[in-house]
N, C-alpha and C positions, 0 to 999 in steps of 0.2 A: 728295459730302460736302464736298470742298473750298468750293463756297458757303456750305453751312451750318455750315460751321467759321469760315468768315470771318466770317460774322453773329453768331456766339455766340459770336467774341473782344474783338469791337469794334475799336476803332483803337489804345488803348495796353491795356500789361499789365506785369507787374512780373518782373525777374529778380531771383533772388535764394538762396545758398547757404542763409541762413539760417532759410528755413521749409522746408525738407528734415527732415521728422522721423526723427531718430537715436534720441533717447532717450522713453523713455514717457514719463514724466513732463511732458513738453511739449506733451501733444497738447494740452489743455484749453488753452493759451496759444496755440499755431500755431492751432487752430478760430475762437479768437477776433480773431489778427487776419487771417485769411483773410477771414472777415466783415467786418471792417470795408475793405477791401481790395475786396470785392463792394460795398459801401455808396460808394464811394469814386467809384466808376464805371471801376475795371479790369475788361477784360474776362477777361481771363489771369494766371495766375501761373505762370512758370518756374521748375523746380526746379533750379539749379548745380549744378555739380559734379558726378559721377557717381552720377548720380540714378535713382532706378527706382520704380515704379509704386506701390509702396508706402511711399513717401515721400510719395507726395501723397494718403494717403486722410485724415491728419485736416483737410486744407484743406477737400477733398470733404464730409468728414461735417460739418463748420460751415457749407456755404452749400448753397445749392440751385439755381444757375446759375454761378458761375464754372467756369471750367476751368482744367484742371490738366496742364499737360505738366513731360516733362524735356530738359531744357538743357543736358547731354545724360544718356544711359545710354551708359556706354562699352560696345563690340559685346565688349572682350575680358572685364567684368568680369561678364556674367551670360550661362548659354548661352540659345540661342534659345528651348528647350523651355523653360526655368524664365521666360522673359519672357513668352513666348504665354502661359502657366497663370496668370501675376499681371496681368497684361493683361486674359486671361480674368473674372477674380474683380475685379477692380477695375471693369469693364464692366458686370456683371454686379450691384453696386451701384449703383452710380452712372451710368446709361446716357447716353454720348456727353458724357462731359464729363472725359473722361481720352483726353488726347493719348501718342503713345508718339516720343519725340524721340531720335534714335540718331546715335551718333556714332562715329568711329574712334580719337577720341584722339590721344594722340602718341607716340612713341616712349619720350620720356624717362618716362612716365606708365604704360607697360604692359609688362612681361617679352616677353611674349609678341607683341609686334607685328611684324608679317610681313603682304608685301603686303597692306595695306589697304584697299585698292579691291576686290580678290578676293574677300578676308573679308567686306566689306560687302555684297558682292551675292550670296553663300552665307549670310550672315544675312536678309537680306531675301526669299530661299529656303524657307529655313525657318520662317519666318513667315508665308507665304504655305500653306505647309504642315498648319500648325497653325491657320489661319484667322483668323489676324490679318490685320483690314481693311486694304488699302493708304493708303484713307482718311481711317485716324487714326493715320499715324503720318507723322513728317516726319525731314526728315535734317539734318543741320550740316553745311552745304555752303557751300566757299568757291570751289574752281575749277571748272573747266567739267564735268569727266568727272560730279562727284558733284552740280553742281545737274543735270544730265540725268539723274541717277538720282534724282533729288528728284522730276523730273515726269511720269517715266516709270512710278516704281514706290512714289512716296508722295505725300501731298499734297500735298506743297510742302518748301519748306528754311528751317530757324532757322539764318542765318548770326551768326557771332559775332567780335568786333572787327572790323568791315568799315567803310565809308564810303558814305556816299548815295553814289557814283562805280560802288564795288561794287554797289548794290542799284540803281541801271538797267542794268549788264549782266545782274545775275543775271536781272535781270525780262527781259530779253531771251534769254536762253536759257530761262525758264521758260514765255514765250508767258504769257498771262493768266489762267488759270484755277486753275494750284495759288497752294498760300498762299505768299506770301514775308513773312516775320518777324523780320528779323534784328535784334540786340539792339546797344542801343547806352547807353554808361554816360554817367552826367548829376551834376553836382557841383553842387548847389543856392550856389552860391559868387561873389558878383564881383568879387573882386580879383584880377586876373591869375597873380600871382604865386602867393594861395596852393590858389587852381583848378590850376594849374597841375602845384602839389607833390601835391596831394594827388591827382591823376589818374595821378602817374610812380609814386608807389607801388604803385598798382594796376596800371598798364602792366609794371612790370618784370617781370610773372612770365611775363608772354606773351612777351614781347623774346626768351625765351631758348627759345622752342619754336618750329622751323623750320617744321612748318605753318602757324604766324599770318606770321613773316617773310617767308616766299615768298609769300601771298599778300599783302603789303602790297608786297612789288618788284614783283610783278606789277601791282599798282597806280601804279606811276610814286613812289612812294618812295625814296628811295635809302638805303647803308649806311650814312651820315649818319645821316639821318633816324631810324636803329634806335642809334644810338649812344649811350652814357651817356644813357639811360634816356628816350631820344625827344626829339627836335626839338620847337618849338612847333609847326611845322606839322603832325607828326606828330597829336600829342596834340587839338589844335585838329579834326582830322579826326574821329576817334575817339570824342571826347567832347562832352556839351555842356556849357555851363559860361556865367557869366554872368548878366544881371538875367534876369527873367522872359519879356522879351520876344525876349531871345536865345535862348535857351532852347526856348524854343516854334519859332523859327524853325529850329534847329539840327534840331529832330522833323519838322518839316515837311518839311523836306528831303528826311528819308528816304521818306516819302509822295510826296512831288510825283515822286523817283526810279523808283516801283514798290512799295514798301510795302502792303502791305495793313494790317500792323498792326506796333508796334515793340514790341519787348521792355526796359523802361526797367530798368538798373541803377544803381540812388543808391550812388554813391563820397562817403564822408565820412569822420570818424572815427572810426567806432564799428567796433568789430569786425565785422570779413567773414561770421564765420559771427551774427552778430545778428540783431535784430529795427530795422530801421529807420522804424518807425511814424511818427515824427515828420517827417522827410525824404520820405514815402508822404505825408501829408497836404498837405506842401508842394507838391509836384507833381502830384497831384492838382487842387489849387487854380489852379496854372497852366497846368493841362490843360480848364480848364472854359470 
């Protein structure tokens, strides 16, 4: 399945908290611009934040080829049996076009979090139980232990805040066959300066959660680098930002590294949880 998940994502795809359907009322708006988001030539739509399978069926019910994962589903916020049965019914819809993306989270983000690694491969257990395919579902993996449990026991890993640097090791511990997808945020912007601001408002919330820090030390970062709301080299890593032709090469990057496919987050000013339609078309346009 990992081939055929590569082929039915394509090369880019859209991260994003705000076509995560919360309230009714939206679906008729999330369907339509899913669609046009399929018209667009994304192959993927990521759903943010602690996303679950049912957040992505009005995307699902507006197209008829895109795909729909999450970016992630926190392992603490739904048990395994209520994920396999909406997994289940979401499949069962809409076949092979719904990814199931898991993640551990962070500390500061869940009461309940205790060894997580343990937890994730007693989730992945019980999925396995309930017959959820290993093939459609993927992990948010940043260091070594959990991309080996991306290729061992899913199709591959959405890593998140990482750097092309990250994404030819991971591809190195992944060997070639599962998916690697990691998401990387893009600020349609090219003035240095206000590319720059407006990328630290979006960094700061991660700055302060030690699983993205450790893995960015472990990157050759330093405590600099994480200080008052990141370095330019930090930020520069991280993000793309720039004319169009920067831009595209900043993507490319992450491809020529191991990339199978990126997960594009547009940083602007429009609210997080929105709808960034306009900033979708522009990248789009410099994706073609």
């Amino acid at each position: 399945m990992s081939d055929a998940l590569k082929q039915a994502i394509g090369r880019y795809g859209v991260w994003s908290v705000g076509l995560r359907a919360e309230d009714p009322a939206r679906r008729g708006e999330l369907a339509e611009a899913a669609g046009e988001l399929q018209e667009l030539g994304y192959g993927a739509v990521w759903l943010g934040g602690s996303s679950a399978a049912h957040h992505a069926v009005p995307l699902l019910e507006g197209t008829d080829r895109l795909v729909v994962g999450t970016s992630i589903q926190s392992i603490w916020d739904y048990e395994a049996d209520a994920s396999a049965a909406a997994f289940a019914e979401v499949e069962a819809a809409h076949p092979g076009r719904f990814v199931l993306g898991l993640g551990v989270s962070h500390a500061k983000l869940a009461d309940q979090y205790r060894r997580p690694y343990s937890a994730l491969v007693a989730y992945l257990d019980a999925l396995d139980g309930a017959g959820v395919p290993a093939d459609r579902r993927v992990l948010a993996a940043l260091g070594p232990k959990v991309l080996e449990l991306s290729r061992d026991r899913a199709a591959g890993a959405v890593p998140y805040l990482v750097t092309a640097e990250h994404t030819a090791r991971a591809r190195e511990i992944l060997g070639t066959r599962p998916l690697l997808a990691p998401e990387l945020k893009v600020v349609l912007e090219t003035d240095p300066a206000r590319a720059r601001s407006l990328a630290r408002e979006t960094l700061a919330m991660y700055l302060a959660l030690p699983n993205y820090t450790k893995n960015l030390l472990r990157l050759g970062f330093t405590e600099d680098d994480l200080a008052d709301g990141g370095s330019d080299r930090l930020v520069d890593a991280v993000f793309a930002w720039g004319d169009d032709n920067r831009i595209r090469d900043r993507i490319n990057a992450f491809h020529e590294a191991g990339a199978d496919h990126v997960a594009l987050q547009v940083v602007d000013d429009s609210p997080r949880d929105g709808l960034q339609r306009e900033s979708w078309r522009r990248l789009a346009s410099l994706l073609a």
